[in-house]
N, C-alpha and C positions, 0 to 999 in steps of 0.2 A: 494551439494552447492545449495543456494537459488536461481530462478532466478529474486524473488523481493527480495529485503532486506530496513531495517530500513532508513527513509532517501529517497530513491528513487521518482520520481515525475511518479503520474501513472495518468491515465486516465480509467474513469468507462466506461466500455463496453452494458452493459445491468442493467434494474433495473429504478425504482426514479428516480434516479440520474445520467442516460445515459449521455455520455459528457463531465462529469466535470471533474476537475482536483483538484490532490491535491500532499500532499507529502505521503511518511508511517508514522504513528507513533508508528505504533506497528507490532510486526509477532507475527502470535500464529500459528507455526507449526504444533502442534498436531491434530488439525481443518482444518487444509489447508483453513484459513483466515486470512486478513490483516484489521487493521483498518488505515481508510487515514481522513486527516485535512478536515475539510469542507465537508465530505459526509456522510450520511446514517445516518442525525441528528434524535435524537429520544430523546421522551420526557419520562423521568423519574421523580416519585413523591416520594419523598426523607422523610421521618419520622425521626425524631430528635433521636438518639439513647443515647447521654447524654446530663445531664444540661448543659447548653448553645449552644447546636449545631443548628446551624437552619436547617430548615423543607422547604418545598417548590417544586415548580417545577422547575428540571433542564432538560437544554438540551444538549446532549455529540452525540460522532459518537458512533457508533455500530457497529463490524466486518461486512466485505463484504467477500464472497469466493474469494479467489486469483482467480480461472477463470473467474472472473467478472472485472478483471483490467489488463493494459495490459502498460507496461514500455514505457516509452517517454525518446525517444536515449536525451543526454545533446547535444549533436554534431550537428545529423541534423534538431531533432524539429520536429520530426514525432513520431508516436503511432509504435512500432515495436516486432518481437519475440525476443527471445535472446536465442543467443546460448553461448556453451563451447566451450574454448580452453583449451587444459591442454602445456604448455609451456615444453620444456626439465627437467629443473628441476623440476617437477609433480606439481608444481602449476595452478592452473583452474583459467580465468577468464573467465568474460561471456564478450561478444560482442554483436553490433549490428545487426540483420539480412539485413537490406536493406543499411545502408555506410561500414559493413563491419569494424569498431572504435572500438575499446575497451571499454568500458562501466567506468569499474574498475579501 
């Protein structure tokens, strides 16, 4: 189980972009990166591949390493680790480390 996932509001650790905040909008597991709304903009020059498409400079985020972000609890509004619970019937959530909340 993930301890960021899709959705989540994280905050950059190190890099550019130290401090900001943003949501997920993507996991790419296989990389151990996430890309987040509003960080790691990066300029891409885009070539027209059929008639009519246009051409130009765009600007999008670009994966960050998951240990470059670090999960903001909804509950208390702090930067925190997150741990596991696995419940009786074997289901895992993840929780806060510092209020001890369920995250999930």
């Amino acid at each position: 189980m993930a301890k960021i996932k899709v959705g989540d509001e994280v905050i950059v650790l190190s890099g550019k972009d130290k401090g900001k905040r943003g949501k997920v909008i993507e996991r790419i597991p296989a990389e151990g990166k996430v890309v987040v709304e509003g960080v790691n903009i990066v300029t891409r020059h885009i070539r027209p591949t059929r008639r009519g498409q246009e051409s130009g400079i765009v600007k999008k985020e670009a994966p960050l390493f998951q240990s470059k972000v670090m999960l903001i609890c909804p509950r208390c509004g702090k930067k925190t680790r997150v741990g596991m619970r696995i419940l009786k019937t074997g289901e895992k959530l993840r929780y806060c480390k510092k209020c001890k909340e369920v995250v999930d």
